[in-house]
N, C-alpha and C positions, 0 to 999 in steps of 0.2 A: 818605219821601214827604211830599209836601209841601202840606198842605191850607189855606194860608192864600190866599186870595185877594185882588187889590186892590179897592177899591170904588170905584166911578165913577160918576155920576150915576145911574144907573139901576138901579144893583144891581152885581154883580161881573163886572168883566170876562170877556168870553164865550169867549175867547182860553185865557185859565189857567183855565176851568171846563172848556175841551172837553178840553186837554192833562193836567188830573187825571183828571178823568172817560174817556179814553183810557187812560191811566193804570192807575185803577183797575180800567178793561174789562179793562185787560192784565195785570194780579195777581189779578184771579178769574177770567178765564181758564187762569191758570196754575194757578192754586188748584182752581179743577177739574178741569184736566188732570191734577196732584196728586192731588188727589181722588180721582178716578175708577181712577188707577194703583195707589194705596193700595186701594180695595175690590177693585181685580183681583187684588193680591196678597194681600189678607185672606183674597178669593174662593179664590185658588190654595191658600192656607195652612191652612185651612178643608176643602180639599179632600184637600190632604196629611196634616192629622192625622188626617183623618176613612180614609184611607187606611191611614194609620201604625198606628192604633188598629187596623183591624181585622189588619192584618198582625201587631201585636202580640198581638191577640187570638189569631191563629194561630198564632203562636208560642209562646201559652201553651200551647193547646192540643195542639200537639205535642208541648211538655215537659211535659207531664199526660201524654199517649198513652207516651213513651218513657220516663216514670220509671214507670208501669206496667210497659210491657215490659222492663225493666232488673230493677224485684220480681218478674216473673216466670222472668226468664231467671234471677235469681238463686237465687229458689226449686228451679226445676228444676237449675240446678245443683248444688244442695247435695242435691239426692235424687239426680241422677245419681253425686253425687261418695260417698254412701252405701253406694248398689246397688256402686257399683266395689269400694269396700271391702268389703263384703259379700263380692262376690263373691270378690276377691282373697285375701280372706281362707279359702275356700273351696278356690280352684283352692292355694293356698301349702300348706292342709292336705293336699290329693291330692296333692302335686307332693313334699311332704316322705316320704310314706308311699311314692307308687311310688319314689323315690331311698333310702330304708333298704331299701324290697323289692329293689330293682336292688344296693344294695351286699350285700344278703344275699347274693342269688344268685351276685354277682360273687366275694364272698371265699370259698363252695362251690366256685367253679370254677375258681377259683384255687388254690384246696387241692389239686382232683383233678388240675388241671394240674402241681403241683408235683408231687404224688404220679407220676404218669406222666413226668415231665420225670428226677426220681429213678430211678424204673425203667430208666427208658433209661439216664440214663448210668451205674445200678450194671452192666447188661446189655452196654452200650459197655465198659466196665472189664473183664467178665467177657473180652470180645470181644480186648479190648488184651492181656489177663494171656494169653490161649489163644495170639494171635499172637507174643508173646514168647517166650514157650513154646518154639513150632514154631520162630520165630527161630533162637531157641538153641541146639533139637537140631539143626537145617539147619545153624548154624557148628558144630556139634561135627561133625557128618557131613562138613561141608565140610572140615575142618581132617585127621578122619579120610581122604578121599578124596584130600585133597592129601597126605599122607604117603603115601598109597598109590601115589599117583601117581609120588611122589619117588624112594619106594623103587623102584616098577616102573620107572622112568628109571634109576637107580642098577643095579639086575639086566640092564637093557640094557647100560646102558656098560658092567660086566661082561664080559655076553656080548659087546658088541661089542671090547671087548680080546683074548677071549678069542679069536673068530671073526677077528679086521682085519675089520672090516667098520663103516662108517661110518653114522651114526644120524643124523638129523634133529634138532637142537636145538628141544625145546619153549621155551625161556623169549625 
């Protein structure tokens, strides 16, 4: 910018006084339009931290509220996780006693089953040795009946020599 003026009889040309001074309207013009855009957004900014702040405020306040709740759920946790053991500890002692009572009972009745399983098959044995037995004397009988048989075939043919008279062949 350019603020020298010429001088002319009367003072300084009115010419480059009114084109500074134009000029100068027009750089503080813009200077306040400047101006004025900068407190709008100081305004804005001003606005936003006052904003941001309390948003951060809430946001502390939250992470206060949930690191509470987080010491408490942790707490409760660790009593819950206690009482479990407690209990578990508990239910594992009943659970180990009715399981030696159940293997008592089981290997009792396992015994008697043995013992009865025994019985039966000495009593099966006894059953097998009788029908061998009967077997036996049946093939001695049978054996005997077939020589009887043989013989009484053999006394036929005999008689049937003796007679001419013709016999039906058994075999």
């Amino acid at each position: 910018m350019n603020l020298e003026f010429k001088r002319i009889i009367r003072g300084y040309e009115p010419e480059s006084v009114e084109r500074v001074w134009q000029e100068m309207e027009k750089h503080l013009s813009e200077a306040n339009s400047a101006n004025k855009e900068l407190h709008l957004q100081l305004s804005n900014l001003r606005s936003q931290n006052k904003e941001l702040s309390e948003r951060i405020h809430a946001y502390e306040k939250i992470e206060s509220d949930l690191r509470d709740a987080l010491i408490s759920t942790q707490r409760i946790a660790n009593q819950v996780k206690e009482d479990a053991e407690q209990d578990s500890a508990v239910l594992i002692s009943k659970a180990l006693a009715e399981a030696d009572q159940l293997v008592t009972t089981s290997r009792h009745e396992a015994a008697l089953r043995e013992a009865e399983f025994a019985e039966f098959f000495r009593s099966r044995e006894l059953v097998k040795d009788q029908l061998d037995l009967e077997i036996s004397e049946l093939t001695v009988h049978k054996l005997a009946l077939e020589q009887h048989v043989k013989t009484a075939y053999e006394g036929l043919l005999d008689i049937q020599e003796a007679l001419a008279i013709q016999v039906p062949s058994t075999e």
